[in-house]
N, CA, C and O atoms as a GROMACS GRO file, in nm:
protein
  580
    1UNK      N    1  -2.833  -0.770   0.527
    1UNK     CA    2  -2.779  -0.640   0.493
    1UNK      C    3  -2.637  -0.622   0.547
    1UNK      O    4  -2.554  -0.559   0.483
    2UNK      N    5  -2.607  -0.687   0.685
    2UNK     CA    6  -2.472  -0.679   0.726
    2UNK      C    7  -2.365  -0.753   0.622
    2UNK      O    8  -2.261  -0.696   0.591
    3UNK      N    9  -2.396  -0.871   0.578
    3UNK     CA   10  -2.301  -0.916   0.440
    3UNK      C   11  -2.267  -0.829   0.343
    3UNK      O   12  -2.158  -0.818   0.287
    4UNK      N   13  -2.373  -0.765   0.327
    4UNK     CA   14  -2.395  -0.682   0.130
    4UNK      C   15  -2.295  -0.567   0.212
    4UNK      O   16  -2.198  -0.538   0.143
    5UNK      N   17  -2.298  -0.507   0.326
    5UNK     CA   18  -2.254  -0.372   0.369
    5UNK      C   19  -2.089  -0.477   0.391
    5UNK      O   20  -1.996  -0.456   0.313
    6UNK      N   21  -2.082  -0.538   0.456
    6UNK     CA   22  -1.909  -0.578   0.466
    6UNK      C   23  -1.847  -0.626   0.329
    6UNK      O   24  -1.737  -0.604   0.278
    7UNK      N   25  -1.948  -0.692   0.289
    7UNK     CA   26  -1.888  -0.698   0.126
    7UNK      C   27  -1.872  -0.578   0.083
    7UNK      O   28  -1.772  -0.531   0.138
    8UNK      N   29  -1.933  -0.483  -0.008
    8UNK     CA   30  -1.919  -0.357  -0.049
    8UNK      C   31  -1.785  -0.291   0.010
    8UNK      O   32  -1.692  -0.256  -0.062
    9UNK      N   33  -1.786  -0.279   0.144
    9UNK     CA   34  -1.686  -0.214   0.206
    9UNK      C   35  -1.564  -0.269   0.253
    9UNK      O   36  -1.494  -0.235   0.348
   10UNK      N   37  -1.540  -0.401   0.133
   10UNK     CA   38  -1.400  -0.465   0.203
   10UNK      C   39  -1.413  -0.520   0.324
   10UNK      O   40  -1.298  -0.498   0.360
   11UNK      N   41  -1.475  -0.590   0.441
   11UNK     CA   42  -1.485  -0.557   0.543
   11UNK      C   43  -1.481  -0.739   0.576
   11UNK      O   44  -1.438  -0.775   0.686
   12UNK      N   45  -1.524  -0.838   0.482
   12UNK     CA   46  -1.567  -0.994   0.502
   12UNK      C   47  -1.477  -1.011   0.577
   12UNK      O   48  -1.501  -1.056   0.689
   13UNK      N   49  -1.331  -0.976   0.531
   13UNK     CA   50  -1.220  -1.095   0.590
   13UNK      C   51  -1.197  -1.034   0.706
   13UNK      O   52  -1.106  -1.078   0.776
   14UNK      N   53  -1.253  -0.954   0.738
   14UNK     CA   54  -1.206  -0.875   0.893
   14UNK      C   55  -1.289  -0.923   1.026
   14UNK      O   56  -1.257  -0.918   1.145
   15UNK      N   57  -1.402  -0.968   0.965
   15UNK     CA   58  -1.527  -1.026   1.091
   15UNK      C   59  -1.502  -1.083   1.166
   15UNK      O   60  -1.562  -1.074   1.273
   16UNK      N   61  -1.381  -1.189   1.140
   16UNK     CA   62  -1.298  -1.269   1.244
   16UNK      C   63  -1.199  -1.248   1.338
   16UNK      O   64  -1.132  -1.314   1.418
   17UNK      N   65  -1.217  -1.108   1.289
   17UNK     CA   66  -1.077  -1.050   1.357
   17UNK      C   67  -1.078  -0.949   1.510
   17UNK      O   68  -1.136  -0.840   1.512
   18UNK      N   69  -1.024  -0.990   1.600
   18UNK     CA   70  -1.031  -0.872   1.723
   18UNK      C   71  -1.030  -0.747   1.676
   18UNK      O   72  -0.953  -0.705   1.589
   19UNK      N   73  -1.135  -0.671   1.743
   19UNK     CA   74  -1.141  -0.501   1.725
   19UNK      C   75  -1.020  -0.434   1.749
   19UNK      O   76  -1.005  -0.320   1.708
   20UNK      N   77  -0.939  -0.490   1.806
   20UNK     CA   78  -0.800  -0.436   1.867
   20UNK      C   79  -0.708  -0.468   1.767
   20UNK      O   80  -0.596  -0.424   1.791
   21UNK      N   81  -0.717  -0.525   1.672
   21UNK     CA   82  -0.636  -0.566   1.552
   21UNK      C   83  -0.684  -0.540   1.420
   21UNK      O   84  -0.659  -0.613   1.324
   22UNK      N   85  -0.764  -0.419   1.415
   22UNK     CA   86  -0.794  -0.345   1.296
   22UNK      C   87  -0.727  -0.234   1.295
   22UNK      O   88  -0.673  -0.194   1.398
   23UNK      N   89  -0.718  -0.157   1.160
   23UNK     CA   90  -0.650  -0.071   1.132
   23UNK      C   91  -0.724   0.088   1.138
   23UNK      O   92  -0.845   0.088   1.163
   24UNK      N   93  -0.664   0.206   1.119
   24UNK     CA   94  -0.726   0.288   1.128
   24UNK      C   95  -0.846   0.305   0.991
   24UNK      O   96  -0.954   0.364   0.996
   25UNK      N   97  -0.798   0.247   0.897
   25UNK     CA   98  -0.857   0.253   0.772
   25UNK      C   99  -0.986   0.124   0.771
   25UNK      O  100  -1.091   0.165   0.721
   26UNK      N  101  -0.989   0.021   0.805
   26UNK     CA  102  -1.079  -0.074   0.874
   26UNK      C  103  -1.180  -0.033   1.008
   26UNK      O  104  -1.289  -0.088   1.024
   27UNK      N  105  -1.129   0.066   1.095
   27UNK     CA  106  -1.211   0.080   1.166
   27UNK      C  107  -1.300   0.215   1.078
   27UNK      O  108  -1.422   0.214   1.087
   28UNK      N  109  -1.254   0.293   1.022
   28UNK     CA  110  -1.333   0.373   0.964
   28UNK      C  111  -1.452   0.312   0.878
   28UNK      O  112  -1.557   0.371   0.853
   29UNK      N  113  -1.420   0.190   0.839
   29UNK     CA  114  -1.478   0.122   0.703
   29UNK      C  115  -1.617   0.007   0.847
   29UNK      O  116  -1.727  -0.039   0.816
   30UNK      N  117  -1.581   0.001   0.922
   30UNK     CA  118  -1.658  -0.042   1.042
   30UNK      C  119  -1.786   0.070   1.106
   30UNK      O  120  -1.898   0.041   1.148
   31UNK      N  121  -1.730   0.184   1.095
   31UNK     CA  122  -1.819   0.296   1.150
   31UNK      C  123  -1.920   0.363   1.047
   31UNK      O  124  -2.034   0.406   1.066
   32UNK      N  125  -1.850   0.359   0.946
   32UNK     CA  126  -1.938   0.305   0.814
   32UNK      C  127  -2.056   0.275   0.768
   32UNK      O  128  -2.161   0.330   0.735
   33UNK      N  129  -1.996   0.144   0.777
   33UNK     CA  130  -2.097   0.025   0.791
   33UNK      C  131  -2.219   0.001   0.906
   33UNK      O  132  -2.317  -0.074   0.908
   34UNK      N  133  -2.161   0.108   1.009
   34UNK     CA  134  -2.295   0.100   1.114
   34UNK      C  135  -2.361   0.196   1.092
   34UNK      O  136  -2.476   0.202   1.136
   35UNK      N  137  -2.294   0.316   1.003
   35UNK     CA  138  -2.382   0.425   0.977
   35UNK      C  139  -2.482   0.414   0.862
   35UNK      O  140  -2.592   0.469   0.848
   36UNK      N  141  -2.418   0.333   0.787
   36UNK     CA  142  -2.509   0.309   0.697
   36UNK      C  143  -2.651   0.205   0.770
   36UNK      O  144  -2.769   0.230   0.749
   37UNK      N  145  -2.620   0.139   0.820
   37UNK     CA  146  -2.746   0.031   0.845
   37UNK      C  147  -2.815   0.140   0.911
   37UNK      O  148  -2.936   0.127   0.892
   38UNK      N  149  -2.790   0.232   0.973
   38UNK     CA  150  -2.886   0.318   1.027
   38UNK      C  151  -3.001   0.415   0.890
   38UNK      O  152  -3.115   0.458   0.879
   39UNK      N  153  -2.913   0.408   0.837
   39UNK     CA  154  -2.994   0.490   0.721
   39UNK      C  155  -3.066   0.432   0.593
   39UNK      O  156  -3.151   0.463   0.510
   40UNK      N  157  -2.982   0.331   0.626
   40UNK     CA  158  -3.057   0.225   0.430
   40UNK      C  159  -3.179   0.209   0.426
   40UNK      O  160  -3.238   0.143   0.512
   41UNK      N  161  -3.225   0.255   0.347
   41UNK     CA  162  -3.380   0.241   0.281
   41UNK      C  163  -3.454   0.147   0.372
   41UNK      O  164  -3.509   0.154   0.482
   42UNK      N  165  -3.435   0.063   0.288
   42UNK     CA  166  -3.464  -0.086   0.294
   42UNK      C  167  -3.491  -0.111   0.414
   42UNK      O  168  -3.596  -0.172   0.434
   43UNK      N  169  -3.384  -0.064   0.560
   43UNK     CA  170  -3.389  -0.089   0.706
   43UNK      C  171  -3.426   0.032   0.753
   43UNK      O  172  -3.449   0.013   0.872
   44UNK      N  173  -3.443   0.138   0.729
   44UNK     CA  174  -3.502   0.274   0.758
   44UNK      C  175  -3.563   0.356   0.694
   44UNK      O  176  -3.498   0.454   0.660
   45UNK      N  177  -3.716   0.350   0.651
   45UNK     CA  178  -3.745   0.427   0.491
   45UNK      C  179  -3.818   0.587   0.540
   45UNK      O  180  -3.890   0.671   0.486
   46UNK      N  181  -3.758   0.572   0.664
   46UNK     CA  182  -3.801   0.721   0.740
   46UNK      C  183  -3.658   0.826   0.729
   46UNK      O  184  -3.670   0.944   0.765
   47UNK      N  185  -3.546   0.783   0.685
   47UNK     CA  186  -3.408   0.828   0.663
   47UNK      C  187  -3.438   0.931   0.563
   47UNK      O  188  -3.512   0.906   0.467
   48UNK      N  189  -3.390   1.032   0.581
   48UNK     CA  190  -3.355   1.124   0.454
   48UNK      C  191  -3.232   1.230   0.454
   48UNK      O  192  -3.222   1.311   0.362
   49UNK      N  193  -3.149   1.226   0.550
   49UNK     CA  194  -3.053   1.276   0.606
   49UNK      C  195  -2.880   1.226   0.650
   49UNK      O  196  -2.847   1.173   0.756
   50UNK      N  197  -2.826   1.248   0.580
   50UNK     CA  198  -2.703   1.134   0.650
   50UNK      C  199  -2.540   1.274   0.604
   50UNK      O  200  -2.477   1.311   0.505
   51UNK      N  201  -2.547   1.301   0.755
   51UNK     CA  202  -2.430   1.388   0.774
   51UNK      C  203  -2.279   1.352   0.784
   51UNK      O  204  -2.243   1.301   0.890
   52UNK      N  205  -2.168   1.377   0.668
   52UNK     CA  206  -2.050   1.253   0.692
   52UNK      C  207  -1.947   1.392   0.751
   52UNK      O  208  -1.959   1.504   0.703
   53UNK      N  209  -1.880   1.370   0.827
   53UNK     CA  210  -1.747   1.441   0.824
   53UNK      C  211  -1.599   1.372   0.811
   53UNK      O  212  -1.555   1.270   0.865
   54UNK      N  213  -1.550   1.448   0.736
   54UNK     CA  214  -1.420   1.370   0.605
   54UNK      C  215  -1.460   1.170   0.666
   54UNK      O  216  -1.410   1.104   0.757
   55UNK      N  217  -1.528   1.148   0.602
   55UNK     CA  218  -1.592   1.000   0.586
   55UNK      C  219  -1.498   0.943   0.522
   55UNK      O  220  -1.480   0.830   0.568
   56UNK      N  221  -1.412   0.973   0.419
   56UNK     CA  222  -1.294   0.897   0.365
   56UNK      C  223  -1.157   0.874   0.390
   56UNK      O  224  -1.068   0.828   0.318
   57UNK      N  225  -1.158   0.939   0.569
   57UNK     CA  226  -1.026   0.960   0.675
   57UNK      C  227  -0.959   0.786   0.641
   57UNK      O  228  -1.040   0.696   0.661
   58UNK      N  229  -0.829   0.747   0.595
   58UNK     CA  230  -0.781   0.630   0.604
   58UNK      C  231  -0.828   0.539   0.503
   58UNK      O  232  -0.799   0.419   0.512
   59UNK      N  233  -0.908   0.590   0.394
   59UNK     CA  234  -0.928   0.471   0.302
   59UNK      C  235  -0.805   0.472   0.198
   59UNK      O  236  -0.727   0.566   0.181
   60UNK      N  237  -0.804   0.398   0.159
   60UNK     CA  238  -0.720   0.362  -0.014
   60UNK      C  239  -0.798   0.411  -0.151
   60UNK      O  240  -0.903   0.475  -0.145
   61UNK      N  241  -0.757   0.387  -0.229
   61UNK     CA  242  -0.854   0.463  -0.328
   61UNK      C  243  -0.974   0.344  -0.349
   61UNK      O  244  -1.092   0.374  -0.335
   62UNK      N  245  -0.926   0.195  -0.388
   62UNK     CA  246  -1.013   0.128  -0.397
   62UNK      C  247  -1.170   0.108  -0.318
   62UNK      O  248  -1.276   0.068  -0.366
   63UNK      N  249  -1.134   0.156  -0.168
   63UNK     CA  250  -1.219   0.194  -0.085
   63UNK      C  251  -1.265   0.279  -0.076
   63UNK      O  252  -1.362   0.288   0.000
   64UNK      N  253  -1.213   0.401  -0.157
   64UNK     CA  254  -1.309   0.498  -0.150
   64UNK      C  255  -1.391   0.486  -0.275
   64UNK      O  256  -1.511   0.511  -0.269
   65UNK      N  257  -1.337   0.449  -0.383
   65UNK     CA  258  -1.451   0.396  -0.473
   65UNK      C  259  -1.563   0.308  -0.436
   65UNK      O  260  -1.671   0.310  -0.496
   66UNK      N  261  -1.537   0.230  -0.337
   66UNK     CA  262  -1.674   0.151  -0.311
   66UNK      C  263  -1.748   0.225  -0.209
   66UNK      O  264  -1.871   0.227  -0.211
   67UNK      N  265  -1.690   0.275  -0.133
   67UNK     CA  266  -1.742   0.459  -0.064
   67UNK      C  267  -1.838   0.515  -0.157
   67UNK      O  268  -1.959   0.520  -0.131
   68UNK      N  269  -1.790   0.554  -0.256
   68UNK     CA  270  -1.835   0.618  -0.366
   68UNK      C  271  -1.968   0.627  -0.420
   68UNK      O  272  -2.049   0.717  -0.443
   69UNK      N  273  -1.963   0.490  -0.434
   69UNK     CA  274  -2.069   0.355  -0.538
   69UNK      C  275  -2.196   0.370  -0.399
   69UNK      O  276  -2.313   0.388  -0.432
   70UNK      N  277  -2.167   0.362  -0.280
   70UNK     CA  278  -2.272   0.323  -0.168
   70UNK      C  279  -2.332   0.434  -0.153
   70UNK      O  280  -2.455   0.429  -0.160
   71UNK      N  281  -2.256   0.592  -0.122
   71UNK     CA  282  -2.347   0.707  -0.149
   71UNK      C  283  -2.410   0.763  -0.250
   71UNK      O  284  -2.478   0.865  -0.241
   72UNK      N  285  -2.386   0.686  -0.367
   72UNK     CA  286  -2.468   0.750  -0.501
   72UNK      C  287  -2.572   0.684  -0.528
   72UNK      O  288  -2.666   0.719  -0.600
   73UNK      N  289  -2.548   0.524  -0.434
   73UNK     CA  290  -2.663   0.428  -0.388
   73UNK      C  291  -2.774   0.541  -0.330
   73UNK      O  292  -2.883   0.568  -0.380
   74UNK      N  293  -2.701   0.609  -0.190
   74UNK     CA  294  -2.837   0.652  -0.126
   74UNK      C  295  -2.873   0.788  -0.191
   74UNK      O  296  -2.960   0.854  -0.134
   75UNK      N  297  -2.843   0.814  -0.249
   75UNK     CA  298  -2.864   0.958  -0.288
   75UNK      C  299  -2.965   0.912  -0.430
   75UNK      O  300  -3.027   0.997  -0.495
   76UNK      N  301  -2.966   0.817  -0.451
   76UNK     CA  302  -3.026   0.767  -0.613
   76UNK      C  303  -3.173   0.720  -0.539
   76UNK      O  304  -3.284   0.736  -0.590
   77UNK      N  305  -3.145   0.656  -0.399
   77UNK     CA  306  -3.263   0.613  -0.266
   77UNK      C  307  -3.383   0.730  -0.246
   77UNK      O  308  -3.500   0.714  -0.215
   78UNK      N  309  -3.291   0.887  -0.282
   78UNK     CA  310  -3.357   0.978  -0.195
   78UNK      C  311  -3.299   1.041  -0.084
   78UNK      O  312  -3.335   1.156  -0.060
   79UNK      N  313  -3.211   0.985  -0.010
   79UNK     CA  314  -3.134   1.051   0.032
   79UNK      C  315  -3.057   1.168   0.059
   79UNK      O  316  -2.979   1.160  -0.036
   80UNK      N  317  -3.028   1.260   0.114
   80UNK     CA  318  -2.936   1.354   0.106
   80UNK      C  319  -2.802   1.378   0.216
   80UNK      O  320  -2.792   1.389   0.338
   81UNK      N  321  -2.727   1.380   0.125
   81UNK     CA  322  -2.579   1.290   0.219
   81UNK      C  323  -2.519   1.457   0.170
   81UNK      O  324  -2.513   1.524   0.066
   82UNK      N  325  -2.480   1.472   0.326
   82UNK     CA  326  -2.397   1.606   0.369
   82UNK      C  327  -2.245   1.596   0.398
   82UNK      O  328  -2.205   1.579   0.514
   83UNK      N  329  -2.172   1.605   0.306
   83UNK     CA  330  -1.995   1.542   0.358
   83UNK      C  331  -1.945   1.694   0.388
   83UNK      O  332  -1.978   1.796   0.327
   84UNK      N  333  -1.870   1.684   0.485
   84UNK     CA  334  -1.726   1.761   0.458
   84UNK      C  335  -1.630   1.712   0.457
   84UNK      O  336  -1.590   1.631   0.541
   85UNK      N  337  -1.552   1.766   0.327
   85UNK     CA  338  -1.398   1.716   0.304
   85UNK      C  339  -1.315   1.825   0.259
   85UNK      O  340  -1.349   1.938   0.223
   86UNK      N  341  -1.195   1.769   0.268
   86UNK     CA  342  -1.112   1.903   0.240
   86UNK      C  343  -1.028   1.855   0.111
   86UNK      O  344  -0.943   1.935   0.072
   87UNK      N  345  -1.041   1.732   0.040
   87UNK     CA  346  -1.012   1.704  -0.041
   87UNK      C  347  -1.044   1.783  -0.209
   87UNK      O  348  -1.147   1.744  -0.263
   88UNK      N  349  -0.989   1.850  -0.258
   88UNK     CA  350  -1.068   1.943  -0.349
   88UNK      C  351  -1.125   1.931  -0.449
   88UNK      O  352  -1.221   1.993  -0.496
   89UNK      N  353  -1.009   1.772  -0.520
   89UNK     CA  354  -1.042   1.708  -0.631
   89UNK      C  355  -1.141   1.586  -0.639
   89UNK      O  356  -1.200   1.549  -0.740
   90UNK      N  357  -1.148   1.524  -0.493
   90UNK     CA  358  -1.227   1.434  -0.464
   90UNK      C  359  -1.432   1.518  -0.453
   90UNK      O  360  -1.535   1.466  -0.496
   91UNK      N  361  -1.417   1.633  -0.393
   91UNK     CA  362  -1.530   1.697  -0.431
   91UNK      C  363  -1.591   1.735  -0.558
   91UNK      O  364  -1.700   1.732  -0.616
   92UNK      N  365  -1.445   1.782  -0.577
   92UNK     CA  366  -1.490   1.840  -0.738
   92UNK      C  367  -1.577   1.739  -0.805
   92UNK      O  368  -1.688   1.766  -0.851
   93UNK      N  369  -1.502   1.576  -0.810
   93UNK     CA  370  -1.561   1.515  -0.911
   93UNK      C  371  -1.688   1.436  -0.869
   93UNK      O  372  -1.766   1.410  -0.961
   94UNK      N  373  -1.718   1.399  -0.758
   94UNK     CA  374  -1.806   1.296  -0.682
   94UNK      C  375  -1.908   1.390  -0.604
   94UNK      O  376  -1.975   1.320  -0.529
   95UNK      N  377  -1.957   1.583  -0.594
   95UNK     CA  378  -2.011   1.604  -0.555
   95UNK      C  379  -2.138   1.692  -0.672
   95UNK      O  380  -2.114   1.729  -0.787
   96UNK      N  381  -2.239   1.703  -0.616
   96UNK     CA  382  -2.320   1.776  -0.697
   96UNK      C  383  -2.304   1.905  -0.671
   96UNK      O  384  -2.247   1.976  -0.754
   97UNK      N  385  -2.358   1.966  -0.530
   97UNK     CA  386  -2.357   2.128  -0.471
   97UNK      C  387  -2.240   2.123  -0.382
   97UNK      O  388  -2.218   2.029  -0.305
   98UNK      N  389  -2.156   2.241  -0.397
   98UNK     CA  390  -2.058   2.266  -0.278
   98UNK      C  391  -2.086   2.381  -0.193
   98UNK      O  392  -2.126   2.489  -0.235
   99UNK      N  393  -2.058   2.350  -0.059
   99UNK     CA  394  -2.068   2.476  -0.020
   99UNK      C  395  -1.916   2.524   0.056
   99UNK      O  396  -1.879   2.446   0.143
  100UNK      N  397  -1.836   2.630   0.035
  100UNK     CA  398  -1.723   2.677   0.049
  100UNK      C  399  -1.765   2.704   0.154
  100UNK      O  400  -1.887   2.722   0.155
  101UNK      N  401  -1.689   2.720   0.294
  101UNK     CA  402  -1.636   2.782   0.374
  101UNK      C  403  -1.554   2.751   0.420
  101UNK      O  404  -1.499   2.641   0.416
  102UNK      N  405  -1.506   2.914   0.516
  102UNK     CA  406  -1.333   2.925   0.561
  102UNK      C  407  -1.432   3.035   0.668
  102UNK      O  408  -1.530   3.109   0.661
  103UNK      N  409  -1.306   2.972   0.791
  103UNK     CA  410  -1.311   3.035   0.918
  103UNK      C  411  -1.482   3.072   0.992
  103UNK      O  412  -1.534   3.171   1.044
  104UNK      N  413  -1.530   2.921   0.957
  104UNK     CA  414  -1.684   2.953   0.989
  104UNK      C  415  -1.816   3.030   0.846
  104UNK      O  416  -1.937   3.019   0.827
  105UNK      N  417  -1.764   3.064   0.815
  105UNK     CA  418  -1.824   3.194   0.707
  105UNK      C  419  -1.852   3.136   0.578
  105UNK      O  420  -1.753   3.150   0.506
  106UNK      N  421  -1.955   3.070   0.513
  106UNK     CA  422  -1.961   3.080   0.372
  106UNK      C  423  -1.975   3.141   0.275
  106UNK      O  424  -2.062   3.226   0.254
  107UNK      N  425  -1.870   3.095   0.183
  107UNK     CA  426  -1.763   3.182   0.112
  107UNK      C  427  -1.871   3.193  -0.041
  107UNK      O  428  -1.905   3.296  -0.099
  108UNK      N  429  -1.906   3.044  -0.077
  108UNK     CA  430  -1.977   3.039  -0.235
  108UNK      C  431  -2.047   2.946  -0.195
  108UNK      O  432  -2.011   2.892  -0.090
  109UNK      N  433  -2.141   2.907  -0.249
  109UNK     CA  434  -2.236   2.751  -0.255
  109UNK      C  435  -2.312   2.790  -0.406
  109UNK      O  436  -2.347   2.901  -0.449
  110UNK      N  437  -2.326   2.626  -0.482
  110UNK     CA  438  -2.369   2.646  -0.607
  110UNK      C  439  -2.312   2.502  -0.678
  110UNK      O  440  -2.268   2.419  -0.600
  111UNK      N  441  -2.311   2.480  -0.777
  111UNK     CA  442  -2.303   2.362  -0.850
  111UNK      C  443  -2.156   2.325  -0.810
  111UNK      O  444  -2.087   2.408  -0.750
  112UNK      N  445  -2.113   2.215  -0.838
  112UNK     CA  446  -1.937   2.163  -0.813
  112UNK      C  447  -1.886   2.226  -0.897
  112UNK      O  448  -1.785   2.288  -0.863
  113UNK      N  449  -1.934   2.239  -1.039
  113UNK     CA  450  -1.795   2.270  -1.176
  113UNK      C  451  -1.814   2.425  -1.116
  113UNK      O  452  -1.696   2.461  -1.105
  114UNK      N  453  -1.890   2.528  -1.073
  114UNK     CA  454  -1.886   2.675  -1.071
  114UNK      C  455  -1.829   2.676  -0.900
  114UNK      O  456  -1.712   2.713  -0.908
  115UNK      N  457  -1.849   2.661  -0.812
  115UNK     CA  458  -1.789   2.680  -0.710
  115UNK      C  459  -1.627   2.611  -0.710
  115UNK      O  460  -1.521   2.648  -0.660
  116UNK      N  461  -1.654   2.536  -0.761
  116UNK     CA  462  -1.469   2.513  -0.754
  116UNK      C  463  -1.363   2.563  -0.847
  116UNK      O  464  -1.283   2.481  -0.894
  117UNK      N  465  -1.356   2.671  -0.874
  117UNK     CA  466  -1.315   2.796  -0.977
  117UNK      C  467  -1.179   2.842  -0.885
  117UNK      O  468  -1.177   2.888  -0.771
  118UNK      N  469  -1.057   2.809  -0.981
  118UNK     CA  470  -0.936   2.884  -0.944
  118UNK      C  471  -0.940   3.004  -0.828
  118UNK      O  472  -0.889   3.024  -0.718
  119UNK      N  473  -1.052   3.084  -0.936
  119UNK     CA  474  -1.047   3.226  -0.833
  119UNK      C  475  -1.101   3.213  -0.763
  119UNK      O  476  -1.069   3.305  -0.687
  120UNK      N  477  -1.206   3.135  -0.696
  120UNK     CA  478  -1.259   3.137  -0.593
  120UNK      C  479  -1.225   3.083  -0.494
  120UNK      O  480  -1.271   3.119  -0.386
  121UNK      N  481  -1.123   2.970  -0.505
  121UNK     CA  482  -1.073   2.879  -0.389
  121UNK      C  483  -0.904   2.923  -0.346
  121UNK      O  484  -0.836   2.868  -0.258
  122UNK      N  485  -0.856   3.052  -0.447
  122UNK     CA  486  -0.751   3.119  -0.403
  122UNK      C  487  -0.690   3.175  -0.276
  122UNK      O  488  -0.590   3.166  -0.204
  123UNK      N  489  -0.860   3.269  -0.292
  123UNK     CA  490  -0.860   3.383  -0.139
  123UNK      C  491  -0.866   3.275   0.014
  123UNK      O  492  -0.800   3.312   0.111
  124UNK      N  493  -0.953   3.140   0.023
  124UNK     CA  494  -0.981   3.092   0.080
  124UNK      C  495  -0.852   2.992   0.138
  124UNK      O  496  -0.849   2.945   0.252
  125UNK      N  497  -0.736   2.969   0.021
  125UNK     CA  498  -0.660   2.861   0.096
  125UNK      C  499  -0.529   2.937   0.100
  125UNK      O  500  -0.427   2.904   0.160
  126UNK      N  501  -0.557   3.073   0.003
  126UNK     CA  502  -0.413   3.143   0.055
  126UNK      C  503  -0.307   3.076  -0.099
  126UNK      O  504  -0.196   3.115  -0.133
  127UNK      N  505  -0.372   2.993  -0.148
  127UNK     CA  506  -0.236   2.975  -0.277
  127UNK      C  507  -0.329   2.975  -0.436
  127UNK      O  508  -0.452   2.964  -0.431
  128UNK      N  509  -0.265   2.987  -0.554
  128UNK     CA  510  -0.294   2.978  -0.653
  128UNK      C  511  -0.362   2.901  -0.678
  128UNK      O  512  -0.361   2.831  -0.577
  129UNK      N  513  -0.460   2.835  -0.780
  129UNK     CA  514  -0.481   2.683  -0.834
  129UNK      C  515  -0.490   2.735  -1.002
  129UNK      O  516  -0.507   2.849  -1.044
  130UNK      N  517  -0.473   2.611  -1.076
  130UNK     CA  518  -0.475   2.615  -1.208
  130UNK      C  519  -0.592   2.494  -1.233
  130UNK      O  520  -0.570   2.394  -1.164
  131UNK      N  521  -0.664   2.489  -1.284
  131UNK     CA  522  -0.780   2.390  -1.330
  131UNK      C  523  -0.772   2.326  -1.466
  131UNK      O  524  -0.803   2.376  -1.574
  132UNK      N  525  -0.718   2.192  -1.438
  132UNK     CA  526  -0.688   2.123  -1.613
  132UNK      C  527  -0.804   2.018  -1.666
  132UNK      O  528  -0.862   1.959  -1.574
  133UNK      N  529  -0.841   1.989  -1.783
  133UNK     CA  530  -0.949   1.911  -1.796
  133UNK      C  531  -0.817   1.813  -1.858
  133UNK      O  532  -0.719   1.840  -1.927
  134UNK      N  533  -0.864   1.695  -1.800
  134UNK     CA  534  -0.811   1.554  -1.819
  134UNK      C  535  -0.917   1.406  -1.870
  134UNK      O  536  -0.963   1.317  -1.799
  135UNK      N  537  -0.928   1.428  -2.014
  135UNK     CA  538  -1.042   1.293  -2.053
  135UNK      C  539  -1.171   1.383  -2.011
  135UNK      O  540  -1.195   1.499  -2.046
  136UNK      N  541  -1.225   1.323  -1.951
  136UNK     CA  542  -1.402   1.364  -1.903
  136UNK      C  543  -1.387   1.476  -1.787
  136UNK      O  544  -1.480   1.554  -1.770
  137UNK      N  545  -1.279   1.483  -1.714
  137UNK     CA  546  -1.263   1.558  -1.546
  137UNK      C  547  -1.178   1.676  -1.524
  137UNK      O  548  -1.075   1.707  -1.584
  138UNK      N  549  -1.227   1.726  -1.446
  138UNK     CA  550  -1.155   1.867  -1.433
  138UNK      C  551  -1.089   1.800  -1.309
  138UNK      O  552  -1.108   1.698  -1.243
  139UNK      N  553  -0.986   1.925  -1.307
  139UNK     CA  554  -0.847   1.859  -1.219
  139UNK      C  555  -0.824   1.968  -1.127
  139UNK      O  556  -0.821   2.060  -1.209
  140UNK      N  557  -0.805   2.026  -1.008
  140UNK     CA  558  -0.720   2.136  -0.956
  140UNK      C  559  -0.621   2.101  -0.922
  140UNK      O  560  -0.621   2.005  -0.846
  141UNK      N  561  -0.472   2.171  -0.969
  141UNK     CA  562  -0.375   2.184  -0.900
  141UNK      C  563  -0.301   2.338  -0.829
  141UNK      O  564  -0.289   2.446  -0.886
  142UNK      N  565  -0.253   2.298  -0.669
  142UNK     CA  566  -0.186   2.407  -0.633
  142UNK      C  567  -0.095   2.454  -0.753
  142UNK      O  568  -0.057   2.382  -0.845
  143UNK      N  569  -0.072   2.558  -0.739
  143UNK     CA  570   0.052   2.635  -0.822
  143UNK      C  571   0.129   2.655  -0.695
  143UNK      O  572   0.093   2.712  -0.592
  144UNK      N  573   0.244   2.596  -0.724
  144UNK     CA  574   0.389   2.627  -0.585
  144UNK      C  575   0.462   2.773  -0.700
  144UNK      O  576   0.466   2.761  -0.822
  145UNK      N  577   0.505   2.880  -0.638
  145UNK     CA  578   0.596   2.903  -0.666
  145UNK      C  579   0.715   2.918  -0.662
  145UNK      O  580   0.774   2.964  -0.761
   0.00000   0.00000   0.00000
């Protein structure tokens, strides 16, 4: 399971390498990888819980796609994987339920496409957004004025 998890996560060519000579984006992809062996099915079938906070601190996009691919793994397992991110568009598209909050307090919780609504994420960040559909995906962008 340690192969399939360093494979997946970019991680092979790094095994050889001093801990002191990884990157911030490699060590994230390391902490990872230990969090996951704690939870995978397969090595834990008593797991049903896996709490991330911004879990995608320092990846590239390619890495967060294989990020991606591994939690829809456990969530397809049974699983229920709890992220916070502050990323808006990265939620929008890769989450099922959101739950909004600001300053402690939740604001909305409910499906991704209805909680992530212009008007609702206005009051909360203090600026405009405009919501564009692009191909299959909805998009938020700030409005600068």
């Amino acid at each position: 399971m340690v192969a399939q998890l360093a494979t997946r996560l970019m991680l092979t060519d790094k095994l050889t390498r001093p801990l002191t000579e990884l990157s911030g984006g490699e060590w994230q992809r390391v902490h990872l990888a230990a969090v996951f062996l704690q939870v995978w099915p397969s090595l834990n079938p008593y797991a049903r819980l896996l709490v991330l906070d911004e879990h995608a601190t320092g990846l590239d996009v390619a890495q967060r796609v294989a990020l991606d691919a591994m939690l829809k793994v456990l969530c397809q397992a049974g699983l229920i994987v709890l992220a916070s991110a502050h990323d808006l568009n990265h939620s929008l598209q890769q989450a099922d339920d959101i739950w909004l909050i600001s300053k402690c307090k939740l604001i909305d919780a409910g499906d991704a496409a209805g909680v992530m609504q212009p008007e609702r994420l206005a009051p909360v960040f203090c600026i405009d957004f405009q919501r564009h559909r692009v191909g299959e995906s909805d998009w938020l962008v700030p409005v600068s004025e």
